[in-house]
C-alpha positions as CSV (number, residue, x, y, z in Angstrom):
1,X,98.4,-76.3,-164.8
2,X,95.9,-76.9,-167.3
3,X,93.3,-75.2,-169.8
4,X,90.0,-77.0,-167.9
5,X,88.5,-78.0,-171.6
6,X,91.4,-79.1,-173.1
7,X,91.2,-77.3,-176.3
8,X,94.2,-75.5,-177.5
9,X,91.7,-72.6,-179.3
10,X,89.1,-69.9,-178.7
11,X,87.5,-67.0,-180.2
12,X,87.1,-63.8,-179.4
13,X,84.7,-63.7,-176.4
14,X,84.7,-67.0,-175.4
15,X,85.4,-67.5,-171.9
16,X,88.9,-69.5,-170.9
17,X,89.0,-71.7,-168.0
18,X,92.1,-72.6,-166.2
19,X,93.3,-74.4,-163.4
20,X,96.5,-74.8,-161.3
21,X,98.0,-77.0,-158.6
22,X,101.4,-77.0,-157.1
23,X,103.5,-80.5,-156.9
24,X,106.6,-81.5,-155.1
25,X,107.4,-78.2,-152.8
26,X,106.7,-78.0,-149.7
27,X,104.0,-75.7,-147.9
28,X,105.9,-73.6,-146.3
29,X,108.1,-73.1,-149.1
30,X,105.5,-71.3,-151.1
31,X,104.9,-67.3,-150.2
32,X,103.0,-66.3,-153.4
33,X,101.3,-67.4,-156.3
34,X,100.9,-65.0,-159.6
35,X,98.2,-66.4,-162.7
36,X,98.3,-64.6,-165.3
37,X,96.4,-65.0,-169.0
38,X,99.1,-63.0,-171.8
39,X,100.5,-62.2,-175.1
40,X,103.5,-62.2,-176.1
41,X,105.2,-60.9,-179.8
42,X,108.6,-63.2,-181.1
43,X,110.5,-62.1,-183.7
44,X,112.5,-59.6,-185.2
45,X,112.7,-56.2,-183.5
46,X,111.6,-55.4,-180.0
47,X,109.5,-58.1,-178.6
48,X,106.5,-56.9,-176.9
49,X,104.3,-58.1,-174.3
50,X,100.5,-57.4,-172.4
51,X,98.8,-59.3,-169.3
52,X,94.8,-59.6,-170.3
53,X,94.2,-61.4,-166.8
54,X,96.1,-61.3,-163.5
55,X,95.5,-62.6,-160.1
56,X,98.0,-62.9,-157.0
57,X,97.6,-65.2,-154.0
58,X,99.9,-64.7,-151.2
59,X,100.6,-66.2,-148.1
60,X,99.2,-64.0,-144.9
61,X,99.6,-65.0,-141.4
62,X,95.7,-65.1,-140.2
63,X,95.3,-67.7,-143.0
64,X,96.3,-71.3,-142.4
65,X,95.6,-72.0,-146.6
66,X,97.7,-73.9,-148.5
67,X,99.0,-71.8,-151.9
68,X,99.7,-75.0,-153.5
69,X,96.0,-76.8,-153.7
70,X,94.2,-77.2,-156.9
71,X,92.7,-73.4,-158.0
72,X,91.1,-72.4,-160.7
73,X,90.5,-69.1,-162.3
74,X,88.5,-67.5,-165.2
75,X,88.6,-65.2,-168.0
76,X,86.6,-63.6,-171.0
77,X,89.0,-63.6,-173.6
78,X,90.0,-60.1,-175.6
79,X,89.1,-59.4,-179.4
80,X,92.7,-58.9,-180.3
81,X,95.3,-59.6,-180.6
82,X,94.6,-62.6,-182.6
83,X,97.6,-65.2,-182.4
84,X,99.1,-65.0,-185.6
85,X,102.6,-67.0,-187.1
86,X,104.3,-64.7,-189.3
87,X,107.8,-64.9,-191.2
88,X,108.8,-61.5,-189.4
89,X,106.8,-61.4,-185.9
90,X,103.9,-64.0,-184.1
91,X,102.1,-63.5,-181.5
92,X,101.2,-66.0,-178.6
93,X,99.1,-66.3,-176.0
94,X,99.5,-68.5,-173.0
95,X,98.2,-69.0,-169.3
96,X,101.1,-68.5,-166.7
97,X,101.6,-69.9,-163.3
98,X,104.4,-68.7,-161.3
99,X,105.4,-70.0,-157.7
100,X,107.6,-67.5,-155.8
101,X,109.2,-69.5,-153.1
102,X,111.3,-68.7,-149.7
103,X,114.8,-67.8,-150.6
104,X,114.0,-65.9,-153.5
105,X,113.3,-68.6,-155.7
106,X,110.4,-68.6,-158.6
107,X,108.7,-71.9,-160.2
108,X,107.3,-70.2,-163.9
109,X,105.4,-72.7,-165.9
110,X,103.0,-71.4,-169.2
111,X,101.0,-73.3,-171.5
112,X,99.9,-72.1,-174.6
113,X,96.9,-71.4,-176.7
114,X,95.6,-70.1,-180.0
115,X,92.9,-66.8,-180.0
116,X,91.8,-67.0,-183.8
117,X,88.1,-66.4,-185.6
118,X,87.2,-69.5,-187.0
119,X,84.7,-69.7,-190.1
120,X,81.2,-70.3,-189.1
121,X,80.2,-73.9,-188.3
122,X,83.6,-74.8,-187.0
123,X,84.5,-75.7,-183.6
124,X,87.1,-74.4,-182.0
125,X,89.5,-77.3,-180.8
């Protein structure tokens, strides 16, 4: 799975591109595939979560597709909340990928990112 630009921050607005494939399980082994663009709170107290994007691809029996080729997906990221690394509580945002397989089994993988405002004139990287 991968953020398609390779940056590791955006702005408000911006639009994130991401992309997933699906290594070393079989095609038949896969029933459904969940993507997912979230935010996440660590820290003392309750932790708290929110899904900004969400798309499921499943497995039907008129289609001969295969859940595990490269896809890619894409998103207008929200104004807030804005990452943030604080004593008490951050917040995070990530893109997740998770692979449910026969048998009841799940493949989760997430890969972070930063939503901040940046000062005019800098790029977001």
């Amino acid at each position: 799975m991968s953020v398609k630009d390779r940056r590791r921050t955006f702005r408000p607005g911006e639009t994130l591109e991401s992309e997933y494939q699906i290594d070393a399980v079989d095609r038949a082994e896969v029933q459904a595939v969940e993507a997912s663009v979230l935010w996440y709170t660590e820290g003392k107290g309750e932790e708290d979560m929110a899904v900004h994007f969400f798309e499921r691809r499943v497995l039907d029996n008129a289609s001969s597709r295969d859940l595990r080729e490269l896809h890619a997906f894409e998103t207008e990221l929200p104004n807030s909340p804005l990452s943030y690394d604080g004593e008490i509580v951050s917040v995070r945002w990530c893109v997740r990928v998770r692979a449910y397989l026969k048998g009841g089994k799940e493949i989760c993988r997430d890969q972070s990112f930063v939503l901040a405002e940046m000062p005019h004139g800098e790029e977001a990287g």
